[in-house]
C-alpha positions, -999 to 999 in steps of 0.1 A, spaced: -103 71 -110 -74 58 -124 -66 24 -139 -53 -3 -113 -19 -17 -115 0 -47 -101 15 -50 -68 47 -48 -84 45 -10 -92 41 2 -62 68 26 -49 79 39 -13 59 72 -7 26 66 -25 -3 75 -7 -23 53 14 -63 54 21 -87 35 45 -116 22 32 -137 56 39 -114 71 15 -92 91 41 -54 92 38 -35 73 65 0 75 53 25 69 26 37 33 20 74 29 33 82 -9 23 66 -33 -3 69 -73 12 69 -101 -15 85 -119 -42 82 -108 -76 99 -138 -90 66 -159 -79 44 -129 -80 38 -133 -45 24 -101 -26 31 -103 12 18 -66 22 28 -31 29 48 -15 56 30 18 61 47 49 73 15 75 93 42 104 103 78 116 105 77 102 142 56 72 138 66 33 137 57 21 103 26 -5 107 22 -35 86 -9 -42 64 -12 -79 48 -21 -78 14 -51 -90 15 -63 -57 30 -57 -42 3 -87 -37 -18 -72 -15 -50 -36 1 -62 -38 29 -85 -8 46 -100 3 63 -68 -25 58 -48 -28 21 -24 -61 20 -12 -73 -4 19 -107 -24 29 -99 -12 65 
């Protein structure tokens, strides 16, 4: 697996994953302030149709490059 990187790197349209490994979605929206390195969460987008859903940050266990993955 890759190396982890900071919150800050994320991008709209990296993958997401549960905790079992499966894909849920792409990320839409990154919440925080980068100016206090403060990382609120993820608005997650699960299809073209879909309402995004929002995942606090501390659900998420590990960020790759390009990959977010969840403890859910």
């Amino acid at each position: 697996m890759p190396d982890p990187v900071a919150w800050t790197m994320i991008e709209s349209g990296w993958k997401v994953f549960d905790a079992e490994g499966e894909e849920i979605g792409t990320v839409d929206e990154v919440t925080g302030d980068e100016n206090v390195d403060i990382f609120d969460g993820l608005a997650i987008k699960q299809g073209i149709l879909s309402k995004d859903h929002y995942v606090p940050s501390e659900n998420v266990a590990q960020i790759v490059e390009g990959e977010v993955h969840l403890s859910l």
